[in-house]
N, C-alpha and C positions, 0 to 999 in steps of 0.2 A: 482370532477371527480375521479372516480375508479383507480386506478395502474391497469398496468394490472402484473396477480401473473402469475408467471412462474411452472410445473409442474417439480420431477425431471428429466422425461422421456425428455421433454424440453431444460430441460437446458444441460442433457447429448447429449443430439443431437448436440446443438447449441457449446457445446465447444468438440465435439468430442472423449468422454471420456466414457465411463461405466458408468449406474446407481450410481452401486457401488460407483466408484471415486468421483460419487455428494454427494451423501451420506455419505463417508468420510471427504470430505471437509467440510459437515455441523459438522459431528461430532467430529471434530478438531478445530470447528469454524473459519475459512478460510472464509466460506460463512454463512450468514446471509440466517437464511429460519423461516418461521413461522409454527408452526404444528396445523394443524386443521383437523382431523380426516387425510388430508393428508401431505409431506411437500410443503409449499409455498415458494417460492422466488420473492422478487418485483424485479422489472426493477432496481431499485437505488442500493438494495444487490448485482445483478447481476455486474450492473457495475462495485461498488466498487470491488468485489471480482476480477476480470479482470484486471482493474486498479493497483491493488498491484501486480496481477502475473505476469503483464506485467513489471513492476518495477522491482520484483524480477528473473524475469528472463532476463531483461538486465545487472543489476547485474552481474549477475550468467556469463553472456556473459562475460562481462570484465572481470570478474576473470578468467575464464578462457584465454582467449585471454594474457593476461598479464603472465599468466602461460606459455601460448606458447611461448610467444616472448621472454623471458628469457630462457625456454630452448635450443628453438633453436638458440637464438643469448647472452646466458647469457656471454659464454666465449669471445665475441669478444667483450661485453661492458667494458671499465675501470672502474675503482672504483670510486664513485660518490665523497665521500672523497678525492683522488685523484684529480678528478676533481675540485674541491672545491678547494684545497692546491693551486695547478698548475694555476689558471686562476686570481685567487689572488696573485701570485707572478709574473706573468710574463704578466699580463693586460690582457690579448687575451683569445681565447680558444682552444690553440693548447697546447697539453700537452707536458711538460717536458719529457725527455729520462728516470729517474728513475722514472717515474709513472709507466713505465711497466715492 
């Protein structure tokens, strides 16, 4: 059974992006395409390439995300060290008065 190939006018459609940006992707190799007088993209390229930017961009999420919540709450958290010291000394997880 045939794959079916993907055009890149196709695949700019289907991920909502530029020619261009498909064409970048290939020429970064991002994405897997075959050249035969035009570029080809199989279904499996397609996916993989997906597959990773979906990866990469939950990543990207957390990092970010993790970026926020420290700045907006970095001053109110104690110091992990701290934390560490205090919970080992005193059994619990209510900090000591000179932790902060």
């Amino acid at each position: 059974m045939i794959e079916h190939q993907h055009t890149v006018r196709s695949v700019a459609e289907k991920l909502q992006v530029t020619e261009r940006s498909v064409r970048e992707f290939i020429a970064k190799g991002d994405l897997g395409a075959t050249k035969v007088r035009h570029w080809r993209i199989s279904e499996a390229q397609l996916q993989q390439f997906l597959n990773r930017r979906s990866a990469q961009q939950k990543d990207e999420f957390g990092r970010l995300l993790s970026l926020f919540l420290y700045s907006a709450f970095g001053s109110l958290l104690p110091d992990l060290a701290c934390f560490r010291r205090c919970s080992m000394h005193s059994g619990n997880r209510i900090f000591a008065r000179s932790c902060f």
